[in-house]
VOROFI-607719 format. One line per field, with one value per residue (C-alpha): x, y, z; residue number from 1. Coordinates in Angstrom, 2 decimals, decimal comma. Last residue first. Example, Ala and Ser with C-alpha at 12.3 -4.5 7.8 and 13.67 -1.06 7.14 Angstrom:
BEGIN
east = 13,67/12,30
north = -1,06/-4,50
up = 7,14/7,80
nr = 2/1
END
This chain:
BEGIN
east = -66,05/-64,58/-63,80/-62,40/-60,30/-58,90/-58,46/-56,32/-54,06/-53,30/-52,30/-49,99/-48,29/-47,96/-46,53/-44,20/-42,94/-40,71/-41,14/-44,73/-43,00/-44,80/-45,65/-45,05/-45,35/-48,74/-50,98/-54,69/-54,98/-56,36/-54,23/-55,75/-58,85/-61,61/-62,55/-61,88/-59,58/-58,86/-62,16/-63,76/-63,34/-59,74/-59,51/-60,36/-62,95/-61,78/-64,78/-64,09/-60,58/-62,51/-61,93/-58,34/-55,47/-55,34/-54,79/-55,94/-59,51/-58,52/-57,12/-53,47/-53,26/-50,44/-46,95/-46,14/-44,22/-40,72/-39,54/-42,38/-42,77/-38,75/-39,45/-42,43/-40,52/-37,32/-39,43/-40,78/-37,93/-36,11/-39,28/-39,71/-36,11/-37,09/-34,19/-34,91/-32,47/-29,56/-26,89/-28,58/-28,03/-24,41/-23,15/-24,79/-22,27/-19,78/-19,97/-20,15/-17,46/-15,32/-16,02/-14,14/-10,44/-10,85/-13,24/-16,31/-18,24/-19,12/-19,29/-21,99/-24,28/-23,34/-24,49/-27,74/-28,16/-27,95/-29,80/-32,53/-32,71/-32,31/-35,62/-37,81/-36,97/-39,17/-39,51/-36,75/-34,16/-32,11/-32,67/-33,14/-30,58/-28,37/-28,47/-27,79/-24,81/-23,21/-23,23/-21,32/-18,61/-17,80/-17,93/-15,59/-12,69/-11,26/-7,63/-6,69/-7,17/-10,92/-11,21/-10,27/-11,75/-15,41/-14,83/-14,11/-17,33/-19,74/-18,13/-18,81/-22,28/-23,82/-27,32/-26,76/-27,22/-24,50/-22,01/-22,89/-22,48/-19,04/-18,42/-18,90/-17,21/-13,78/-13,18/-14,55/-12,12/-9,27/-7,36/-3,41/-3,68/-4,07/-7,93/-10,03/-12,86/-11,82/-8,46/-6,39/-4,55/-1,51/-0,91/2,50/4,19/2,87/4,18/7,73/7,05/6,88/9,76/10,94/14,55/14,86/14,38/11,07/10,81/9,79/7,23/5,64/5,26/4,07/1,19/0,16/0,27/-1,84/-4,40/-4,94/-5,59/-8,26/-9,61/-8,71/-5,19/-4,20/-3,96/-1,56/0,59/0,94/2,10/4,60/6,16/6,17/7,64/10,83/10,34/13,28/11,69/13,06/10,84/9,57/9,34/7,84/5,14/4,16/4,57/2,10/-0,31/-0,50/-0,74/-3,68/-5,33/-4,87/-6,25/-9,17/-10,11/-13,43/-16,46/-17,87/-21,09/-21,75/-24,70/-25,70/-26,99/-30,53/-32,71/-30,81/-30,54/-34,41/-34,72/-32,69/-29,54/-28,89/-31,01/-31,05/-27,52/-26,47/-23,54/-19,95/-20,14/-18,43/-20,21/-19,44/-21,45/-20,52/-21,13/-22,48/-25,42/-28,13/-30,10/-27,17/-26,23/-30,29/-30,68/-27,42/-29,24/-31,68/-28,80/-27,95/-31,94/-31,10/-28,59/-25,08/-23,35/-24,20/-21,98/-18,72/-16,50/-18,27/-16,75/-17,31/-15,89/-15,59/-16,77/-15,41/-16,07/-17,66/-20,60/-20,62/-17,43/-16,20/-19,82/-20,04/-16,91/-18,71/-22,35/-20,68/-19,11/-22,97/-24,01/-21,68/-20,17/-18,26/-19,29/-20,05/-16,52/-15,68/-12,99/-12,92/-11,68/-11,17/-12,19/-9,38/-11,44/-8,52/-7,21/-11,03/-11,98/-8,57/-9,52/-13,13/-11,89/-9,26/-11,81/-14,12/-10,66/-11,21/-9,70/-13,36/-15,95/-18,40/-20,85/-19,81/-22,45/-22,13/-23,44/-22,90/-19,76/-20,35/-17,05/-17,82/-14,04/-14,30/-17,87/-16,61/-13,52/-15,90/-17,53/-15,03/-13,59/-16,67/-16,36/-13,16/-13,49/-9,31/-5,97/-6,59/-3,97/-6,41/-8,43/-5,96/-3,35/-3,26/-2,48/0,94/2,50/-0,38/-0,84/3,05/2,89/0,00
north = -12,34/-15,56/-17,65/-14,70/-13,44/-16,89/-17,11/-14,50/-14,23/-17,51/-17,10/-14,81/-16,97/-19,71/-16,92/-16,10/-19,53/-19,18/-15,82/-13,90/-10,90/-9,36/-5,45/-4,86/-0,28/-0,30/2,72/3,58/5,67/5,54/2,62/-0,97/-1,24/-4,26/-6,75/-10,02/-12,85/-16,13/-17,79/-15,00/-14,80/-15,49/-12,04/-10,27/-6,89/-4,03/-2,31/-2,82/-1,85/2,06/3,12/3,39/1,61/-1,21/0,52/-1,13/0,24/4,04/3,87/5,28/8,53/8,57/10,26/13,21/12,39/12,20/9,52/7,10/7,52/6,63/3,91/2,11/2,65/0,73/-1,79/-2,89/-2,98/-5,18/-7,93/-7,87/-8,71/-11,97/-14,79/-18,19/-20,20/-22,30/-19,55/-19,65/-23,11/-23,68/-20,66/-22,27/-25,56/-23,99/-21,79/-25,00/-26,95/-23,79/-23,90/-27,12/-25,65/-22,97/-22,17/-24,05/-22,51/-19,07/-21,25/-22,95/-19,66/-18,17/-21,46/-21,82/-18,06/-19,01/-22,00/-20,59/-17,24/-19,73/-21,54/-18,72/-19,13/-16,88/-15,15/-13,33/-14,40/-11,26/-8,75/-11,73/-14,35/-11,86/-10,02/-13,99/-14,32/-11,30/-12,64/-15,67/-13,59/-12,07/-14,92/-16,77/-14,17/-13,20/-15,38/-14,51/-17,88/-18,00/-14,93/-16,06/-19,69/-16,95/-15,49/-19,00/-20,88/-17,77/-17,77/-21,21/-20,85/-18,52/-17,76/-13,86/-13,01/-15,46/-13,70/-10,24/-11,62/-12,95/-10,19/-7,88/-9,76/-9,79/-5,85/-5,29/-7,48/-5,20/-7,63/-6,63/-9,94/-10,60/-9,43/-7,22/-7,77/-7,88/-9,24/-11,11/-13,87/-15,53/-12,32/-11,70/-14,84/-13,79/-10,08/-11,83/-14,14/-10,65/-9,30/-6,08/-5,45/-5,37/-7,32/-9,38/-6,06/-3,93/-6,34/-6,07/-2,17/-3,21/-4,78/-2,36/-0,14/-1,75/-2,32/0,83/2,01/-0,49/-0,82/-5,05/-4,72/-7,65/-5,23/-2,86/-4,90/-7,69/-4,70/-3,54/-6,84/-7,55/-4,17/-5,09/-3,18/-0,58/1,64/5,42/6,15/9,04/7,61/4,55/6,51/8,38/5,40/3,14/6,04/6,57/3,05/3,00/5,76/4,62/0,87/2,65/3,00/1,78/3,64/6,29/7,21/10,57/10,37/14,71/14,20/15,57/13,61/10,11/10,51/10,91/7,86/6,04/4,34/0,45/-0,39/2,96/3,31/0,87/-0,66/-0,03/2,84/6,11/8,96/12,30/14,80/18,70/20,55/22,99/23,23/22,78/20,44/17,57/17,74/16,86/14,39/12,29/10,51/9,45/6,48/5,67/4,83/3,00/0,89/2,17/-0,54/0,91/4,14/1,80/4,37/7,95/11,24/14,22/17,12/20,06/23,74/26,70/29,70/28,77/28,72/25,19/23,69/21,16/19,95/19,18/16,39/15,12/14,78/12,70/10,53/10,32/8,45/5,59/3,85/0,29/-1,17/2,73/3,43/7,31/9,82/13,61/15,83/19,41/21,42/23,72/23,83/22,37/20,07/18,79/18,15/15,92/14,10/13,26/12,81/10,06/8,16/7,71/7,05/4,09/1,37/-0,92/-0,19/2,55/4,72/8,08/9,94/13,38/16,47/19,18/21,55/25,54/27,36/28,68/27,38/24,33/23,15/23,78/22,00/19,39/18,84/18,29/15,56/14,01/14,36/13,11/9,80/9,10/10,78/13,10/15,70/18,66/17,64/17,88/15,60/12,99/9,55/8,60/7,91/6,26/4,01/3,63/2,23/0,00
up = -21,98/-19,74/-22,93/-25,60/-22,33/-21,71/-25,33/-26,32/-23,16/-23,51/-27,51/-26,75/-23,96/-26,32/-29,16/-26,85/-26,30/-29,72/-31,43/-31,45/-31,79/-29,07/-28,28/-24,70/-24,49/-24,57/-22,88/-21,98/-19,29/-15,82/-15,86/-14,22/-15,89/-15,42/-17,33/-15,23/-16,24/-14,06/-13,44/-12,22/-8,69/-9,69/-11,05/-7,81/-8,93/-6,71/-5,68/-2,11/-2,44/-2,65/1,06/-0,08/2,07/-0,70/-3,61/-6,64/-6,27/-5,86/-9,81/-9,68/-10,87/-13,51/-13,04/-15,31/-17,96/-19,34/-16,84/-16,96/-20,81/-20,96/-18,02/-20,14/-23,64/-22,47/-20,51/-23,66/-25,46/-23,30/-22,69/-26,51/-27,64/-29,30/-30,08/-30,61/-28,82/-30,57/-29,27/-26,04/-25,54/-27,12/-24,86/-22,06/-22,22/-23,16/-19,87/-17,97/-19,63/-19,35/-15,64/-15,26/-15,91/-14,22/-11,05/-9,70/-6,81/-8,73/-11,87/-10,55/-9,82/-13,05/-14,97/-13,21/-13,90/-17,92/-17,57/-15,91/-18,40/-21,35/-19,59/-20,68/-24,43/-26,51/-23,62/-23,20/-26,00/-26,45/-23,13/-21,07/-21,63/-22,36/-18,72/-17,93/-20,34/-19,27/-15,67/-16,88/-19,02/-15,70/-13,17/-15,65/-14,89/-18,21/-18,12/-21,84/-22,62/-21,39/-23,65/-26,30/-25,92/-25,32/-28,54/-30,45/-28,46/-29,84/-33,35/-33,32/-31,99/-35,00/-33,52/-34,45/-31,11/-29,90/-32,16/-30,90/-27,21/-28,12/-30,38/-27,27/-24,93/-26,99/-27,21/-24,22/-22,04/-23,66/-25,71/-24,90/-22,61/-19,11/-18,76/-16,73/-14,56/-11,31/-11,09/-13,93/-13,15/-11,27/-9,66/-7,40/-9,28/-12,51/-11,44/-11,03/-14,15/-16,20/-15,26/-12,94/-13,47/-10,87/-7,34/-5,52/-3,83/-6,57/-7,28/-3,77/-5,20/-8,50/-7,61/-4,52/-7,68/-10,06/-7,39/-6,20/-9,84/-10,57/-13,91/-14,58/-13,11/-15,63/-18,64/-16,67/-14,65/-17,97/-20,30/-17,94/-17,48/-21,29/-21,43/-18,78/-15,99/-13,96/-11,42/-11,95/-8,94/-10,53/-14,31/-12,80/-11,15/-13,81/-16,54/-14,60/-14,03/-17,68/-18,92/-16,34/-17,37/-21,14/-20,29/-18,92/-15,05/-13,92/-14,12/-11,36/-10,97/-9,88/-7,26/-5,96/-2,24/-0,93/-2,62/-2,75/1,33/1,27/-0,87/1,28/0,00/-0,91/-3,87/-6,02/-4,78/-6,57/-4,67/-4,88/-2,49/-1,41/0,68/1,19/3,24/3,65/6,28/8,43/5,44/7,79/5,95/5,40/9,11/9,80/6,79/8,10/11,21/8,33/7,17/10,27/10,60/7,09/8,18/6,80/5,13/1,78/2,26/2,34/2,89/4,71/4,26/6,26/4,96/7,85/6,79/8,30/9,76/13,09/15,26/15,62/14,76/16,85/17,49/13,86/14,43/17,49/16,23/13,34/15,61/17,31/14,48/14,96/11,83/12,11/8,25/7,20/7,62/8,66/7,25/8,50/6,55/7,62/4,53/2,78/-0,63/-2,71/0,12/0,86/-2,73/-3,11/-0,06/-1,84/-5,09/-3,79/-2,09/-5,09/-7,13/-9,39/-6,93/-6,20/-8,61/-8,85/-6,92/-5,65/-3,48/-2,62/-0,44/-2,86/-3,12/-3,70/-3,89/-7,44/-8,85/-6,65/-8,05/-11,20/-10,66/-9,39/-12,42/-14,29/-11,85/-12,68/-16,16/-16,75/-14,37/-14,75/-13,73/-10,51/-10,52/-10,62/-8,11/-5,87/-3,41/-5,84/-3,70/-5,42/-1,63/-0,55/-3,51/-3,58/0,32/0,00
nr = 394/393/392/391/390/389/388/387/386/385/384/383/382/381/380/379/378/377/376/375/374/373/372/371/370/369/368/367/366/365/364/363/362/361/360/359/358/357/356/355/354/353/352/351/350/349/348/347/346/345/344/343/342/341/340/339/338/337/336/335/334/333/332/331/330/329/328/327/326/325/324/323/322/321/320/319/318/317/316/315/314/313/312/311/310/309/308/307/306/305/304/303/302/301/300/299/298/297/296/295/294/293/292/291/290/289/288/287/286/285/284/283/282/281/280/279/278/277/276/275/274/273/272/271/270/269/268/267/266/265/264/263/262/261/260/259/258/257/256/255/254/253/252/251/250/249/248/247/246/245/244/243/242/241/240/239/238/237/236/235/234/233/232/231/230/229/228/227/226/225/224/223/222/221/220/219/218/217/216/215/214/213/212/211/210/209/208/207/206/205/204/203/202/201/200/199/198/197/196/195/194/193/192/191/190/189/188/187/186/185/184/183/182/181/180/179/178/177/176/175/174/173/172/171/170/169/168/167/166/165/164/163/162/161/160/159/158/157/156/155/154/153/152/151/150/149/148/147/146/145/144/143/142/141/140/139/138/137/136/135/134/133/132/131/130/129/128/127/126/125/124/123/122/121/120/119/118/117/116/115/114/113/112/111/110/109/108/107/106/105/104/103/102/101/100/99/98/97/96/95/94/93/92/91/90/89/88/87/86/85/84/83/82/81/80/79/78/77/76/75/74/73/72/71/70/69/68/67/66/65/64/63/62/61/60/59/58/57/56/55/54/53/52/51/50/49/48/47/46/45/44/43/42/41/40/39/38/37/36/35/34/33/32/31/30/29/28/27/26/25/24/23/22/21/20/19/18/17/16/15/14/13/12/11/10/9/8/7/6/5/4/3/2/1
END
């Protein structure tokens, strides 16, 4: 940890990486005005780093908490140190998700009086793990992970300073195997530094075996293989499918990866026209989670070959596509009374089953459609369900 301490940017302005939030924040720095904050992203892509660098630049006391072992009243103590004062303390909070959600609420008060500024840092979606009240008060810049450029130009920062001596094999192995984390390329080559130099490529082998998070050990950018791969299985042509995903097997992508892309395409290409793809698919990302290379190729070839063969129908994707765009560009609906349960009006709520299964009776107070099938595969089944028992029970 000592190079990722010692390299820590100490402003905004040296920050390599997450352009346009760090944009932002010069703004923010330049008109003195900084908002409470969330930063969501992976692990080693500078959500800490921002926050200490926002502090220096705007002279802030920082004060660093983790949510895992927070107590509300440490925040009581670090405001009472400055009530009735000048200046500002940053309180930053790792691991934002940890925080139950009465911690959570303990924050609206500090965040209303504008004694301080709140910083939070998590790698989970804040739509799942953070009050809505906390969501409405704090600005969420979402952070990505760190490209093969920001790396290459970390790497050659810090060996230019420390005049490290690496072979380029070695150099290109720390930087594709690092997999978007900054912290971790560096705590990487600072054990490597103390195998001996010149720094080779079986010394970082020996540090890291394989790739970490989801990167790979090769020039190929994991990107640049996982998107024929997926493209490939689309298209229903499996050999392409099986060559892409032998790439990337060889290139030591982690197998939980190209499993959870398989699920998301499970759904978004096949959908319905194959429900069990989606089983299969999260079958094989659950068993690949307890089974690691060599065997988990047998178990990701074995999906590829089913979705591949599966008719594909995108209805499920585009029709949630055009429910949250009309969601989010209009005005929200009035729900019917009879649908909501706490409304004196339940009573006229007509219960399908007392009907044999289907009931006329409206559930928008206007008329949309946003699922429009393609009749592919088992959707046409379904289709033809919904056809007759309505035909039947009208």
């Amino acid at each position: 940890m000592e190079l990722a301490r010692k390299f820590r940017p100490k402003s905004v302005d040296e920050i390599i990486g997450q352009k346009a939030v760090v944009e932002s924040f010069r703004k923010f720095i330049k008109f003195e005005r900084i908002p409470h904050s969330l930063f969501f992203g992976p692990a080693g892509c500078g959500k800490t780093t921002l926050a200490k660098a926002v502090a220096k630049d705007m002279k802030y006391d920082f004060y660093e908490f983790d949510g895992a072992n927070f107590k509300s009243d440490e925040i009581r103590k670090v405001l009472a140190k400055f009530n009735g004062g000048l200046l500002k303390p940053l309180i930053f909070i790792d691991e934002f998700h940890r925080l139950s959600k009465t911690q959570q609420e303990t924050l609206l008060i500090p965040m209303e009086s504008g004694n301080c500024v709140i910083m939070g840092a998590t790698t989970e979606n804040p739509k799942f793990v953070v009050s809505s009240g906390i969501r409405s008060r704090m600005m969420i810049f979402e952070f990505g992970l760190l490209s093969r450029q920001d790396l290459a130009n970390l790497a050659d920062f810090v060996i230019n300073e420390l005049k490290i001596n690496i072979e380029d094999e070695a150099k290109k192995y720390l930087i594709n195997s690092s997999g978007g984390d900054g912290r971790s390329l560096l705590n990487l080559l600072d054990f490597a530094r103390l195998l001996g130099e010149p720094i080779t490529l079986n010394s970082l082998k020996t540090l890291r075996p394989s790739s970490v998070g989801e990167g790979v050990a090769s020039s190929d950018v994991h990107y640049d293989l996982i998107s024929p791969f997926i493209k490939s299985m689309r298209g229903s042509d499996v050999d392409a499918a099986l060559y892409y995903l032998a790439r990337m097997i060889n290139a030591g992508e982690e197998p939980a990866f190209i499993a959870r892309r398989m699920v998301i395409f499970a759904s978004e290409d096949i959908g319905n026209a194959n429900p069990n793809a989606l089983n299969l698919a999260v079958s094989t990302m659950q068993a690949v989670s307890k089974i690691g290379y060599p065997e988990a190729r047998i178990i990701l070839s074995q999906c590829v070959v089913y979705l591949s063969h599966s008719p594909k129908s995108n209805s499920s994707y585009e029709a949630i596509n055009e429910a949250i765009k009309f969601s989010s560009e209009n005005e929200p609906l009035p729900i019917p009374k009879y649908l909501i349960n706490s409304a004196k009006e339940i009573e006229n709520y007509l219960y399908p089953h007392d009907f044999g299964g289907w009931v006329e009776q409206k559930y928008l107070s206007k008329e949309l459609k946003f699922y429009k099938s393609k009749g592919i595969g088992f959707e046409k089944t379904l289709d033809e369900w919904i056809k007759k028992i309505k035909s039947i029970i009208k």
